[in-house]
N, C-alpha and C positions, 0 to 999 in steps of 0.2 A: 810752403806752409807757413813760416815764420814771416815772409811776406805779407799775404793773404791775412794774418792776425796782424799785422803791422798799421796795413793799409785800410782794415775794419776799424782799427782804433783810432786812427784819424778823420776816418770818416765819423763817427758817432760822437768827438770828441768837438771836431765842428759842424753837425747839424747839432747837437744836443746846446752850444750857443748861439747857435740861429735862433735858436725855439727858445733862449732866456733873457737875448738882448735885441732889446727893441734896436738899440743905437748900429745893430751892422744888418739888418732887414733893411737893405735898400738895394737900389739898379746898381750900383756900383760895386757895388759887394757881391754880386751877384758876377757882374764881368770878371773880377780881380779870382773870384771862387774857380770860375770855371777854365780861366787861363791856366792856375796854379792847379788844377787838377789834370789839364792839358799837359803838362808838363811831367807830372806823375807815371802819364799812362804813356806818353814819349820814352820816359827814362824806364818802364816795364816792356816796352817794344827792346830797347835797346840793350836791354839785358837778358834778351828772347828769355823774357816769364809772363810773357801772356797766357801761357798754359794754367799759370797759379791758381787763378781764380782770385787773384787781389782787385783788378780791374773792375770786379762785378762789387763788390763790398764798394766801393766808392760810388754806386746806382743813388742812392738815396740823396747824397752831396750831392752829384750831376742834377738830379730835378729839381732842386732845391733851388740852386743856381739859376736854373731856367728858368722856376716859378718868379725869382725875384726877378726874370729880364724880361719874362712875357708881359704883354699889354692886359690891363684888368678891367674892360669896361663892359664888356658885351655879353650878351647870351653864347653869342660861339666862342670867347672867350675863354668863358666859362667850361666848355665842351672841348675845348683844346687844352685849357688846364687838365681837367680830370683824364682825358684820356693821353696825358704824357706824365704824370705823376702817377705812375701805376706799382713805385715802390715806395710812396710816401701813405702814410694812413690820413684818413679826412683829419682828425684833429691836427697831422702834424700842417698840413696844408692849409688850415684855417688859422693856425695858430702862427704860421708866416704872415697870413694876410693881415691879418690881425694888427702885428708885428710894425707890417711895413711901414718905412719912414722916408716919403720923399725926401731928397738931401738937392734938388733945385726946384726952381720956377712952374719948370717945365711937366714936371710930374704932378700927377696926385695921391691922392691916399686913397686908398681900395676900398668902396664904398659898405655901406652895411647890406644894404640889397644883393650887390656883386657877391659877400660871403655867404648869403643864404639862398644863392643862386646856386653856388658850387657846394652847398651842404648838401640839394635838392638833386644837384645832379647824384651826387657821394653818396645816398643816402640810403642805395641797397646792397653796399658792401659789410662785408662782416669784417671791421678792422677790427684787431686786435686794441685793448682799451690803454694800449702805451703812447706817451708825448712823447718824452726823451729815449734813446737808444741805450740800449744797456750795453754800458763803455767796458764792463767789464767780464765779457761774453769770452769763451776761449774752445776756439776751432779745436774738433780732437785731431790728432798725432797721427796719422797713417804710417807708419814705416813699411815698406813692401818688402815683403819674402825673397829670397831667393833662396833657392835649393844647394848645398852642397856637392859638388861630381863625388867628394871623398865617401867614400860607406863607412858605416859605423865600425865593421871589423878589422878596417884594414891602419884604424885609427891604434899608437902605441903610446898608451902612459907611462911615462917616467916616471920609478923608484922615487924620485926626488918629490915629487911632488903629494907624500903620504895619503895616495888613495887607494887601498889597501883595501878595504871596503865597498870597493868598487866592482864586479864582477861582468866580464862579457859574456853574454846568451848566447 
């Protein structure tokens, strides 16, 4: 559990600067994101807590990542974006593309037609009306049961302990 809220807070703490700073919305940023989360989810194999449910809170980083490394020209593009971004909300998706800042030559900048191509695809979901991830969200507490073998009668309080006011049924 203290994981799982560890690994949400990281996660929201960098998509919520994806979504503020133009300057790291690029293909590079986007390799370096998804290595260092590569890394994350090695070091949760490796401490067999895949169970946690930390893994999954790091979903929205992972597409985000992807979004900045997929190719943004095309109609199927477009349909490739939308149907692997399926934990990111249209704003936060257009607000990467938006964002993006070629950092070589070789790249360009994701057109204005290309974002109102993927609004068109996005645009009979019901997202929720949030950019940024609420960094300060907090997973409840599970503690799980376990039953005692001891019976309540066979339990003896000590004198010392002034419970005197105490009576067994």
């Amino acid at each position: 559990q203290v994981f799982k809220q560890l690994f949400y807070m990281i996660n929201a703490v960098a998509l919520n600067n994806l979504l503020l700073r133009k300057d790291v919305c690029s293909w590079s940023t986007g390799m370096q994101l998804r290595f260092n989360i590569s890394q994350l989810e090695e070091w949760l194999r490796g401490k067999n807590l895949q169970q946690s449910g930390a893994a999954q809170t790091l979903e929205p980083l992972i597409q985000a990542a992807q979004l900045l490394q997929l190719k943004k020209k095309t109609s199927e593009d477009a349909e490739a974006i939308c149907s692997l971004c399926t934990s990111l909300t249209t704003q936060q998706i257009v607000k990467i593309l938006n964002l993006y800042t070629p950092v070589n030559e070789f790249e360009e900048r994701v057109t204005v037609a290309f974002i109102r191509d993927i609004q068109a695809h996005l645009q009979e979901g019901n997202d929720p009306p949030q950019l940024p991830l609420d960094s300060k969200r907090v997973f409840p507490v599970a503690f799980p049961f376990n039953p005692s073998s001891i019976t309540m009668d066979s339990i003896h309080l000590p004198a010392s302990l002034n419970l005197e006011f105490l009576n067994k049924v």
